[in-house]
Chimera marker file (.cmm) of the C-alpha trace (Angstrom):
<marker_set name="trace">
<marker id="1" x="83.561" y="48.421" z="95.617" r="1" g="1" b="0" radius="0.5"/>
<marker id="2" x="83.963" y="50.064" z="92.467" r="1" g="1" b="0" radius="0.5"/>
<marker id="3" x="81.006" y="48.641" z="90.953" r="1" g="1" b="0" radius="0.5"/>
<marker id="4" x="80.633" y="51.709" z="89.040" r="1" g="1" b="0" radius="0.5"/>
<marker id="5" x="83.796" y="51.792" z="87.447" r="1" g="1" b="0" radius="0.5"/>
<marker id="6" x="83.570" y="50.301" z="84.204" r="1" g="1" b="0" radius="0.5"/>
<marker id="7" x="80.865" y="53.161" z="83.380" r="1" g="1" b="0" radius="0.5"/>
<marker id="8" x="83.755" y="55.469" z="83.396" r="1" g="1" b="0" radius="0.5"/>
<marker id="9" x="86.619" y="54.108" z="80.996" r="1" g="1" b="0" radius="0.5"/>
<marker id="10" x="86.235" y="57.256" z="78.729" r="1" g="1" b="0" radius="0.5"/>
<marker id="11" x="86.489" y="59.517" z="81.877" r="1" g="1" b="0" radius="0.5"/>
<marker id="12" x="89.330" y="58.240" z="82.832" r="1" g="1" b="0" radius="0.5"/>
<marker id="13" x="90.926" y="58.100" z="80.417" r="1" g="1" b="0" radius="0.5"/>
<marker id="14" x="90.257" y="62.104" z="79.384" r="1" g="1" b="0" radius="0.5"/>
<marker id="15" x="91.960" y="62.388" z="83.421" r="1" g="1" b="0" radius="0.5"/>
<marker id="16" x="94.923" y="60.480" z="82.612" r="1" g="1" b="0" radius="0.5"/>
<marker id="17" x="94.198" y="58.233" z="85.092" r="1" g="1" b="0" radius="0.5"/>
<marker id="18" x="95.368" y="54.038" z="84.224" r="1" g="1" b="0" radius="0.5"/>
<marker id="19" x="93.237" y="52.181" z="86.543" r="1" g="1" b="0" radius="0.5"/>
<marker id="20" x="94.878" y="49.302" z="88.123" r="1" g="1" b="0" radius="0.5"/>
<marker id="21" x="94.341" y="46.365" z="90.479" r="1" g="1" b="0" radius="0.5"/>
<marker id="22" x="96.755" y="48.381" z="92.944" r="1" g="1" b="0" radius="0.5"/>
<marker id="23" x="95.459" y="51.774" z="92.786" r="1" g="1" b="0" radius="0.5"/>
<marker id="24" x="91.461" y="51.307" z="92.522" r="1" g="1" b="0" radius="0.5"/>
<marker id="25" x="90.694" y="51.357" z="96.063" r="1" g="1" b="0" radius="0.5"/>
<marker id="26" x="92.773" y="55.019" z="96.384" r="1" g="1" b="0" radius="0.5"/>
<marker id="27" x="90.544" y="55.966" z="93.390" r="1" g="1" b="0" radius="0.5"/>
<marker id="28" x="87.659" y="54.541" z="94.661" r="1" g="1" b="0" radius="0.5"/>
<marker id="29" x="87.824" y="56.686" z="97.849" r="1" g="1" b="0" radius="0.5"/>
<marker id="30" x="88.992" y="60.103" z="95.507" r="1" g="1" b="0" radius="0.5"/>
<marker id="31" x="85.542" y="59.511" z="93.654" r="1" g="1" b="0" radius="0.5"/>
<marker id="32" x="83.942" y="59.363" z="96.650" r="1" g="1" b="0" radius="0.5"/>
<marker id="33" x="85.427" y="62.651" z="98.086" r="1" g="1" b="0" radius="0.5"/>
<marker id="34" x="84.391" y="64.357" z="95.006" r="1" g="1" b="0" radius="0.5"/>
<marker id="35" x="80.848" y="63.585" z="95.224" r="1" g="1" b="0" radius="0.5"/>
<marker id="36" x="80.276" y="63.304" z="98.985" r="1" g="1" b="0" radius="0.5"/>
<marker id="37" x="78.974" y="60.449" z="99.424" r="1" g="1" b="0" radius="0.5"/>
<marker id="38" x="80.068" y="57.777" z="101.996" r="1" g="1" b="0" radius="0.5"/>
<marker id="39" x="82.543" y="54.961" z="101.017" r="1" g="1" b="0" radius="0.5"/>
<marker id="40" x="81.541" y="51.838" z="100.055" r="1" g="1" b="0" radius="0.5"/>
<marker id="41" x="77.707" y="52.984" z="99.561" r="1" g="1" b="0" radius="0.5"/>
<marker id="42" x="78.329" y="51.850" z="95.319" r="1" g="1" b="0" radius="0.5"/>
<marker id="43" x="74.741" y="52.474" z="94.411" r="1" g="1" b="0" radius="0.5"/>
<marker id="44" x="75.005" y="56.311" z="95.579" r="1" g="1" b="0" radius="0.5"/>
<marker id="45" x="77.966" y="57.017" z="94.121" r="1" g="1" b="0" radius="0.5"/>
<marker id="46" x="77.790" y="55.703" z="90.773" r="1" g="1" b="0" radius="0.5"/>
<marker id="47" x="74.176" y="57.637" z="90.825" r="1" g="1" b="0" radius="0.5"/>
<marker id="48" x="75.701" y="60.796" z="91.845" r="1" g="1" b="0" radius="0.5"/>
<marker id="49" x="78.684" y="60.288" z="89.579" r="1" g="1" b="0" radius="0.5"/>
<marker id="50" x="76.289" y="59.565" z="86.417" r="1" g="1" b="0" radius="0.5"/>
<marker id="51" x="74.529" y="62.976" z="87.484" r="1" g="1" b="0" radius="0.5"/>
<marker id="52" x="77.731" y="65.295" z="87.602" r="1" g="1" b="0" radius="0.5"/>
<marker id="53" x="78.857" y="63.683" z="84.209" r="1" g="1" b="0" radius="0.5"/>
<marker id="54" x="75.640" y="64.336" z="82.597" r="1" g="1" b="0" radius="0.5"/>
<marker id="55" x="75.529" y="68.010" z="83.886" r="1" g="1" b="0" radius="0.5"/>
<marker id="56" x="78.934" y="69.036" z="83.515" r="1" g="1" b="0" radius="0.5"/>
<marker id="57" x="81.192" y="66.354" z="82.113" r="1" g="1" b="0" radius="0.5"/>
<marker id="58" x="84.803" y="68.384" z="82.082" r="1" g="1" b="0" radius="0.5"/>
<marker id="59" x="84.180" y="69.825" z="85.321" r="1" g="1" b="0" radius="0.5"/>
<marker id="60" x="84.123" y="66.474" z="86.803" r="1" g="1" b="0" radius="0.5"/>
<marker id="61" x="87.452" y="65.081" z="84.604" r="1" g="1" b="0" radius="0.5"/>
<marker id="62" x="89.049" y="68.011" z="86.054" r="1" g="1" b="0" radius="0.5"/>
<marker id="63" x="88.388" y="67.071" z="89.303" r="1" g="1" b="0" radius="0.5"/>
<marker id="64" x="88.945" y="63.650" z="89.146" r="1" g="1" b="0" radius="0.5"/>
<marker id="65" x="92.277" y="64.516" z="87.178" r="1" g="1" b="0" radius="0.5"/>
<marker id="66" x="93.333" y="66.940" z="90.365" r="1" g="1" b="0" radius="0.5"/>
<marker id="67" x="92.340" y="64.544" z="92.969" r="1" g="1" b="0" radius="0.5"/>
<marker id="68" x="94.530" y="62.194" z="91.518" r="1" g="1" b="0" radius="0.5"/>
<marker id="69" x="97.405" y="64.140" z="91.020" r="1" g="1" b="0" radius="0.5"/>
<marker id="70" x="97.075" y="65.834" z="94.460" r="1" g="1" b="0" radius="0.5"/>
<marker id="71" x="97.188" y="62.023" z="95.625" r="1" g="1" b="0" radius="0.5"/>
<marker id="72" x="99.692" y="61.005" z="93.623" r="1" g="1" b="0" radius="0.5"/>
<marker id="73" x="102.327" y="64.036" z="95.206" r="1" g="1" b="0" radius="0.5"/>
<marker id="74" x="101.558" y="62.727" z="98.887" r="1" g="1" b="0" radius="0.5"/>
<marker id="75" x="102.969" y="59.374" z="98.293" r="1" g="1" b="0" radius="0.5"/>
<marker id="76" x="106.136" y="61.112" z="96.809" r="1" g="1" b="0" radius="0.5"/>
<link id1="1" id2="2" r="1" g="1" b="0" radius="0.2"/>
<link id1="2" id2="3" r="1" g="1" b="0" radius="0.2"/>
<link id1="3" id2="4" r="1" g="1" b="0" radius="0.2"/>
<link id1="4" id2="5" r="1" g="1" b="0" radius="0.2"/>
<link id1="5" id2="6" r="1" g="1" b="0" radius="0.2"/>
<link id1="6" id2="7" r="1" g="1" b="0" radius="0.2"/>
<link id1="7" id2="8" r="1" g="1" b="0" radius="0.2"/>
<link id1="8" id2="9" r="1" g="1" b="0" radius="0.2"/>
<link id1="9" id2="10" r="1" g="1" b="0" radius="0.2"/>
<link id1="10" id2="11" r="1" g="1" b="0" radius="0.2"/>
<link id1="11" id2="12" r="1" g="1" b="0" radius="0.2"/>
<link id1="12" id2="13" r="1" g="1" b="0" radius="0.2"/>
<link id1="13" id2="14" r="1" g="1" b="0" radius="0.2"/>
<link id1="14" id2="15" r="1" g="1" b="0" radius="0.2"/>
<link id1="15" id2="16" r="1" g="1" b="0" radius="0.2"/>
<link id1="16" id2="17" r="1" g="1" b="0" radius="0.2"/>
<link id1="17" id2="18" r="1" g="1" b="0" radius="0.2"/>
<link id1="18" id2="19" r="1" g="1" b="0" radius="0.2"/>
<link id1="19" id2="20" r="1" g="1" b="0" radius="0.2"/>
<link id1="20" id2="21" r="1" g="1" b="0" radius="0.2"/>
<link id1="21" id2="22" r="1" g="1" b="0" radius="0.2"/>
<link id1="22" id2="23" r="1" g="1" b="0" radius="0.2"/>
<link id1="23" id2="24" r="1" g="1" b="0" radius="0.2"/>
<link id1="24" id2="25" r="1" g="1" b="0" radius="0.2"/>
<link id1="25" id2="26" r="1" g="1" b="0" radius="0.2"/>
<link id1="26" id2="27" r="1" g="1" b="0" radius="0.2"/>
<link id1="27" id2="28" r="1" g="1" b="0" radius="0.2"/>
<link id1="28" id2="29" r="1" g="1" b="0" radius="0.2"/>
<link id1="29" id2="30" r="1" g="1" b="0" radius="0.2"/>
<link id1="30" id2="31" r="1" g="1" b="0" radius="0.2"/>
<link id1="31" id2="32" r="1" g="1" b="0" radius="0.2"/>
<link id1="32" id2="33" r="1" g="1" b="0" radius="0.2"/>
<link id1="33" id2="34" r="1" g="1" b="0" radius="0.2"/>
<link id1="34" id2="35" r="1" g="1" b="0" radius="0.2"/>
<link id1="35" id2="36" r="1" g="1" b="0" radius="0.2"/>
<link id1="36" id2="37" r="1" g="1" b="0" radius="0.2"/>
<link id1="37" id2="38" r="1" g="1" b="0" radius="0.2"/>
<link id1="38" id2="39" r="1" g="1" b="0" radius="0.2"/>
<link id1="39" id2="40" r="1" g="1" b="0" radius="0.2"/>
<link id1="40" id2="41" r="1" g="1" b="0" radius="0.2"/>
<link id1="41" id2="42" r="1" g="1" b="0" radius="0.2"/>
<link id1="42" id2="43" r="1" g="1" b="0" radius="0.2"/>
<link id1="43" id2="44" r="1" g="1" b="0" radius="0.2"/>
<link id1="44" id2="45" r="1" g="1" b="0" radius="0.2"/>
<link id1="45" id2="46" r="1" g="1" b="0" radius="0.2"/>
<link id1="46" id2="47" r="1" g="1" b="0" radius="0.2"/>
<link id1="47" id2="48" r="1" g="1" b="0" radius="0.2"/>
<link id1="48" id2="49" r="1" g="1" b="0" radius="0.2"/>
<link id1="49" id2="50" r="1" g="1" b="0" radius="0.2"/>
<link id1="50" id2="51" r="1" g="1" b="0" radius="0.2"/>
<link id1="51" id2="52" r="1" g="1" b="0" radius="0.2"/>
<link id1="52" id2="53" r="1" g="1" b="0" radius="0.2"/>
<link id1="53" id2="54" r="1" g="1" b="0" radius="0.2"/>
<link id1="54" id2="55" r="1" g="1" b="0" radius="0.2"/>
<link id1="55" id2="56" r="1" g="1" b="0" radius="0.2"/>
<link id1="56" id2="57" r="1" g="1" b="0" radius="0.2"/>
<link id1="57" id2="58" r="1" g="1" b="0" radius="0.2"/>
<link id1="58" id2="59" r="1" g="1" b="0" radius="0.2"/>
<link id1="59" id2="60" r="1" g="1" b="0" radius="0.2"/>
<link id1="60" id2="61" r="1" g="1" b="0" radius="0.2"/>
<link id1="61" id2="62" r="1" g="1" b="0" radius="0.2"/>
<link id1="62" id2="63" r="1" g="1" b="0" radius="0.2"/>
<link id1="63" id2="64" r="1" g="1" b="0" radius="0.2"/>
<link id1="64" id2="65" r="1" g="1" b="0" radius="0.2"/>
<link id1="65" id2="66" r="1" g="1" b="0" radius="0.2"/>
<link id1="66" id2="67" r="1" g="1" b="0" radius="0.2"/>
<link id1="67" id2="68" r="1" g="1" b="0" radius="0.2"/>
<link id1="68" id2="69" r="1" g="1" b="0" radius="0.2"/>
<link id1="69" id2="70" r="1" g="1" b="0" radius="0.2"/>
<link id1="70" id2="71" r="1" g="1" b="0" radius="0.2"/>
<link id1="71" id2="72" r="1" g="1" b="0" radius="0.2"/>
<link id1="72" id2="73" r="1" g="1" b="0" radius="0.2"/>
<link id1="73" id2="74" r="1" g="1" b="0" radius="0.2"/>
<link id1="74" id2="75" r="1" g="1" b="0" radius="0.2"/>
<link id1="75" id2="76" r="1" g="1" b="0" radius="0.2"/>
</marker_set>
């Protein structure tokens, strides 16, 4: 899990998202969502996330960033 992850410091950063021992599986998952592909399959996600970066880098902080929040106001 989450093999990927430290690829994306800078992106989540610009989502104002702290990554944390507590919260990575929940953001694990959230990536996921956003680029359909199943959970735990690391190899495929980190491709596909690599590929929406590369083609449209804010689109994809902005949906990581609303993911998150949208998350975030559940547990609330």
């Amino acid at each position: 899990m989450t093999c990927y992850f430290r690829h994306l410091q800078e992106i989540f950063r610009k989502a104002g998202v702290a990554v944390t021992k507590e919260n990575k599986q929940e953001l694990d998952k959230i990536i996921h969502k956003i680029v359909a592909t199943k959970y735990k399959d690391c190899p495929a996600t980190g491709k596909e996330v690599k590929k929406r970066i590369a083609e449209d880098e804010e689109s994809f902080v902005s949906a990581l960033r609303a993911e998150w929040e949208r998350a975030n106001v559940k547990k609330s």
